[in-house]
Every structure is written in C-alpha cells, then in structure tokens.
N, C-alpha and C positions, 0 to 999 in steps of 0.2 A: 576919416575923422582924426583929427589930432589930437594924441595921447602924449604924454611928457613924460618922456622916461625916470623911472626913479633911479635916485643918486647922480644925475645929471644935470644941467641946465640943457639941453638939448632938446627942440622940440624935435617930435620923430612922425610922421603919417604912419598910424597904423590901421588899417581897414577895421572893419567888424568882421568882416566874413574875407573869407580867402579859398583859392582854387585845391582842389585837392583828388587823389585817385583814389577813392572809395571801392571798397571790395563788398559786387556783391553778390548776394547766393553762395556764401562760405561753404567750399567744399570741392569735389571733382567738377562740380562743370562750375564752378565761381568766371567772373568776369569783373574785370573795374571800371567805373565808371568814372569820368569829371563829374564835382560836385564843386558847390559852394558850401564852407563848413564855417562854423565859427570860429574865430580866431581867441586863442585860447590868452589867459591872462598868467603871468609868471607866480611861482611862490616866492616865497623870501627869500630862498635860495640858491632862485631857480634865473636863466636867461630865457627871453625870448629869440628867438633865433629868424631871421626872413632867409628861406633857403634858398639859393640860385641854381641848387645844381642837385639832383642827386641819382646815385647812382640805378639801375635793376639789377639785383641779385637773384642766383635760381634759391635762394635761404626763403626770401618773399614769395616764389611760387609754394615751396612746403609748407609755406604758413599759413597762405590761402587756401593751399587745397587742405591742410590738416591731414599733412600723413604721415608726420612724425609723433614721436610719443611724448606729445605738451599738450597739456589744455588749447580748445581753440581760441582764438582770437577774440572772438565774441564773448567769449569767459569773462575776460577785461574788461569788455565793451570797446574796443578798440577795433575802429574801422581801415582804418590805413596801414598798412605794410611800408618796408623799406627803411635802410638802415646805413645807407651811404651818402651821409647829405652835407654840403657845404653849403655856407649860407654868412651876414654878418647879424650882430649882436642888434637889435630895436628897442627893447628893454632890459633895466637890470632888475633882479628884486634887491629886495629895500638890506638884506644881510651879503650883498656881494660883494667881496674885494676882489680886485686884477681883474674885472671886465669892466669896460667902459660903453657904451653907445658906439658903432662903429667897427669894432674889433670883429675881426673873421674868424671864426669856427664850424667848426664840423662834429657831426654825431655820428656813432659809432653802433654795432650791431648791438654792442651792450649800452643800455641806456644811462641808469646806473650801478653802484655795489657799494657794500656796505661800508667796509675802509677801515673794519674796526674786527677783523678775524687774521688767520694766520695765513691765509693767503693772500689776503691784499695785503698785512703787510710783507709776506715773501717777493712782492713784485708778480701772483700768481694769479690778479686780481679777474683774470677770465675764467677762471673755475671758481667764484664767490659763489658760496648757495645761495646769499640772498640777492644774490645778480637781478635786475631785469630787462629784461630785453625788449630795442627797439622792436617796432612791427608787430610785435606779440602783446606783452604787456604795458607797453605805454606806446602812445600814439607814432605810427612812425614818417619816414623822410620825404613817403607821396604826397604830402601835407604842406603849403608854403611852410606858412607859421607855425612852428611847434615849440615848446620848451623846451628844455635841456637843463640838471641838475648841472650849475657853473664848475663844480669841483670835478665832473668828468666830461666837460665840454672839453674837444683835442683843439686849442689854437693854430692857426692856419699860414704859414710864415710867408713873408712878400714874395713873390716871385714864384708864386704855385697856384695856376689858376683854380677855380673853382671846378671845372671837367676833370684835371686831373686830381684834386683834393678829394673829389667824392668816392669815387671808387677805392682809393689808398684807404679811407675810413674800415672800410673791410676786408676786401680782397688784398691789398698789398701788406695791410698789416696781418693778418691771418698769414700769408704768405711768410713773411719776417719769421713770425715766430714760429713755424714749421719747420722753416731750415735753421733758425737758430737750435732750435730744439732736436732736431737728427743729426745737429755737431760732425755735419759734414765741413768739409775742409778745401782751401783753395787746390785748382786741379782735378779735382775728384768728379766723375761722372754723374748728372743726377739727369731721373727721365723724370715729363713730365707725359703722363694721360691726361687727353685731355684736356693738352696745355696751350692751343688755342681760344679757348675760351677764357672769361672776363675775370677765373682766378688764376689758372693756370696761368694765361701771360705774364702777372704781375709777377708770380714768382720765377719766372724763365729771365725777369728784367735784374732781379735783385739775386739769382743766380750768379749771373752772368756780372752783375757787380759787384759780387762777393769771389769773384777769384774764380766758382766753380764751370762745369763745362755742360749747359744742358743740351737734354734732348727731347724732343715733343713726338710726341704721338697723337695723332689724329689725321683727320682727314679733309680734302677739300683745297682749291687753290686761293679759297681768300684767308684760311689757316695757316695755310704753309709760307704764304708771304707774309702775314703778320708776324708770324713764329721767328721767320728767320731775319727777319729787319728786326726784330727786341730783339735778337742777339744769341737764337738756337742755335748750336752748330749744325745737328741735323735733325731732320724733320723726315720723320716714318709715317708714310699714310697706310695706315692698317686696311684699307679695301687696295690697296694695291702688290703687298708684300705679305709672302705667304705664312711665314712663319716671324713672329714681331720680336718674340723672343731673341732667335735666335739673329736677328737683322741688330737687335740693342748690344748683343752680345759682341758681335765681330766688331761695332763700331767703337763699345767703350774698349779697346784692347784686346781682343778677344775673351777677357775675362765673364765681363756684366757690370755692369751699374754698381755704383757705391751706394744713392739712393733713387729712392721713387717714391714722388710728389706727388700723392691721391686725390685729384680733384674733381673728377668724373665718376661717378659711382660701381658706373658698367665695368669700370676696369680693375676692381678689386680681385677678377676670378683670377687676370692673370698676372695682377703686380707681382707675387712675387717671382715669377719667372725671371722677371727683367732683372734680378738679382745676380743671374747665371751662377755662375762657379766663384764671385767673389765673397769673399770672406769677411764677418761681420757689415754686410749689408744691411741700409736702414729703409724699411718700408712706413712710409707717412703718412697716416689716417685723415684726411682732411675734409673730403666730400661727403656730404651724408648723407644714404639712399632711406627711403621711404622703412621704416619701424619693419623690421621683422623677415624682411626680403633676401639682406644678403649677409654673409658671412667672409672672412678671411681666416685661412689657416695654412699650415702644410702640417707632413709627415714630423712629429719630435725629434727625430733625428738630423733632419735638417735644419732646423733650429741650433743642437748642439754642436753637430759638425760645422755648420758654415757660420756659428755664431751671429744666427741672422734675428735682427730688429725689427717688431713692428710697432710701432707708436701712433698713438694720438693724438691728435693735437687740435684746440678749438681755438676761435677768435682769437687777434691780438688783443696784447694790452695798452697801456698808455706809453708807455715804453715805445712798444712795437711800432705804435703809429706815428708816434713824433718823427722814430729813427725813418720811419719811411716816408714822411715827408721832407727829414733833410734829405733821404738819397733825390729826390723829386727835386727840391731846392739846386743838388746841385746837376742835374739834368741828368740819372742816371735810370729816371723813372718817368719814361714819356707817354703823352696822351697815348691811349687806347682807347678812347671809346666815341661812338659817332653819337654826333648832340641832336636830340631830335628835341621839337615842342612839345609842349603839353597837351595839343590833341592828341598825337600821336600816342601817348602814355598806353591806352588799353591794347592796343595793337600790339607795340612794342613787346608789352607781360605775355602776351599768347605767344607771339615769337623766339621770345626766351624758353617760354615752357617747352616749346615744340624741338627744343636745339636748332634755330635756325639763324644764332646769331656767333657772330667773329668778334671777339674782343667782349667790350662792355658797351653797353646803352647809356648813355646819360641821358636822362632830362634836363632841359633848361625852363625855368618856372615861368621866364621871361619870353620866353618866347613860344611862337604859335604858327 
C-alpha cells in the first residue's frame, strides 16, 4: 500500500504488515518464531525506520529468557527482541527536523532518554533512569518496520554498510566506551574473555585502533583465526593452556595485563588474575550473567597494594556510536558477522544461546 510520507513529497511503499521474529513462550524454554506483524505508524516525533540488517545479541537471549532483574518483556507488551538494527528512514513524523525519506539509521540497545537530567546532559546519557530500552520496552530490531524517537536515531555515514552498521549499534559502541572509560592507554596490554565472540571482537578491533595491545581468551579454531586477523596479538585457548593466568602473565611482560575486557560472564571468577603483579590494573564490568549468580571480588589488600580497578560499564552513548562508526568509516572496524536470511532467524537465537557462534550473526530482512 502506498503511504506518503510526512514532511515530504516522496511517495514511499509501505506494507501493512511486515516480517518479524516473535518471541514465544517467554521464558527458559522461549523460542522465536517468523510472524507477520503490523507495521506500526510513527509519532510526531518519531521516524519510521525499514530495517535491512540487524544485528543477534546474547542481551536478546536474557531478555527472552527473563533472567536478569527487569520486568519481563510482556510487561510492555513487547514481542520482539533485538537492539542492533540498520535500516533507512520510510516515514518522518509531522515535528521532525534533519531526517528526510531516505536517510540511514540505526537503533541502539537504548531506544530512548530523557535528555532533560544531569546525565544526559553530562554526555552519561546510558545510565538515564528514564532510559528505555530496545527489545524490552519498546518494540525491538527482529521487527522490519519499527519507529525510532528521531532525536536518538544514530545516522548511518556513506561508506558503512548496513552488516557492519548493526552490530557497532551495540557491541562496538559498548566496546568504545568501556575502553574509553578504563583510560587505558596506547601500548598497554588489555585481555579480552571471551573475545571471540560478537562483543569481544568489536573491542579487540578498536583496541588494536586505539594504539593498545590485546589479547583474547577463548577457545576454538574459528576463534582464534577470527581473533587474530581483527588484530589480537595473542590468542590463549583456555582448554589448552593450563594455567591462563599465568600464560597472560609472561605474555604481557612478565608483569599482567593493564586491563580486562569482561564480556563473557564465565570469566569474572578469574579476571582479575590476568591482572598479575601489575599495578593499578583496570578490570571491566561489561557482560551480564543471569540476576544473582555471580559475583567479583579479591582480598582488600590487593585492592590497596596493587591499586587495582574494577569498573562498570553499560551501553554506549551517542557519542560512542558515532565515534564507532567513523573508526568503521575509516576501515578500522571490519565486517564480523556472517549474514544469514530471515528464515534462519530462530535457529540462529538458539545458536547464540548455546555459544555456538564466532563473531556476530546478522540478519538480512531481505533476504531468505
């Protein structure tokens, strides 16, 4: 059906209904299904967005299965997960300036925020309490057609295709502002857990563009060649080296690590070892395990004596993802992720759940 987009002369095809991965039996044994959904209509100040791409993140498995401590998804009413999606603009509402019909954008784990507290304006705007977020409380990126609040739609710069746009929506900007925020330094050693996987990579790319020196842990031979082509110096497979600690140890200098990149949840028991003997090392909160499971700590003393760091860190901002789409722009942030169709979709989400995947998963809406 042809719809006219407002504030345009442009006619645009918009369907009524559109393809979507629907989550259902919210909960442990949840499963998503392809569905036809209705295509939803923008607010005033809202875009419509047709998405081409978006990314699977394991955030969308906690969401579905509801094992962190959020209302669940159905709270909302919200059937779709997923929070890394490129796509271009189809409608504008009738109050939008700087979007046109046409223009590419991308949505973000956070949908939107408020804009009017002391965090958004500190530039802090991923710890907004009135934040909401994609997948959870508004519809999210499984979805062709979804809105987007225009004032925190991320613009999409020429020359970054839509496979590598989606996943930077979260994981690379997340990434970003993890290492910005442990104010590690070019040279300086940082490990990733778990840094073959679809976030870990992102930050071993922007590591490794930032001057510093990583190193990957995990396991696997489609790991360890993904790890070391995005630019790991070295790559530790923990079922093969018996001691990982002490393997991070002799490789950063014999000292340890400056930092560690948490993006694996499993590996909080023994981040902070990879710290070794070095001195104000920063340990970086990033991956989130299931409400109640795990903990991070050492002995107070080693705290005081080795002046050790451990921080947390959520979502990027808007900041964060621009900055990681020009390193993208300027090729410093390459494809990772293998594009499958949108049958594929429910497969794909079991596959992630299970850790059975290298890199990221895209979806392409367009393809089957």
């Amino acid at each position: 059906m042809a719809s006219e987009a407002a504030n345009t002369g442009d006619n645009v095809e918009i369907p009524k209904e559109c393809k979507a991965g629907v989550v259902v039996n919210e909960g442990p044994d949840f499963r998503v299904e392809i569905q036809n959904v209705p295509v939803p209509e923008p607010g005033p100040d809202e875009l419509l967005l047709k998405l081409n791409a978006t990314g699977l993140c394991m955030s969308d498995i906690h969401f579905m299965v509801n094992d962190w401590a959020v209302p669940p998804m159905s709270t909302f009413g919200i059937k779709c997960a997923g929070h890394e999606g490129a796509g271009v603009v189809v409608k504008v509402g009738e109050n939008v300036k700087g979007w046109k019909v046409g223009d590419r954008g991308g949505v973000k784990p956070l949908w939107d925020v408020c804009g009017n507290c002391e965090l958004c304006w500190d530039g802090r705007e991923n710890y907004c309490p009135k934040g909401v977020y994609t997948g959870l409380a508004a519809t999210g990126t499984y979805q062709q057609y979804i809105t987007s609040p225009a004032k925190y739609t991320s613009p999409i710069p020429e020359g970054v295709s839509d496979y590598v746009a989606a996943p930077i929506m979260c994981s690379a900007s997340t990434m970003h502002r993890s290492l910005v925020d442990s104010g590690l330094k070019t040279g300086q050693w940082v490990v990733f857990p778990g840094g073959g996987g679809g976030v870990g990579i992102q930050g071993v790319q922007l590591a490794k563009a930032m001057g510093m020196r990583p190193i990957v842990i995990d396991t696997g031979d489609a790991k360890k060649k993904l790890a070391l082509d995005m630019g790991a110096e070295e790559f530790v497979d923990f079922k093969q080296v018996e001691n990982v600690a002490e393997e991070i140890k002799k490789i950063a200098g014999g000292v340890g690590a400056h930092g560690v990149i948490v993006t694996a949840p499993q590996a909080y028991k023994d981040a902070i070892s990879y710290i070794g003997d070095r001195v104000s090392g920063k340990v970086m909160c990033v991956g989130l395990p299931p409400a109640g499971t795990t903990t991070i700590g050492a002995d107070p003393s080693q705290f005081a004596f080795k002046n050790l760091h451990v921080i947390g860190t959520l979502v990027g901002t808007m900041k964060d993802t621009a900055m990681a789409l020009e390193y993208a722009q300027r090729g410093l942030l390459k494809q990772i992720a293998e594009v499958r169709g949108m049958s594929q979709m429910p497969e794909s989400v079991q596959q992630l759940r299970r850790g059975e995947v290298a890199g990221r998963i895209v979806i392409d809406f367009n393809k089957d």
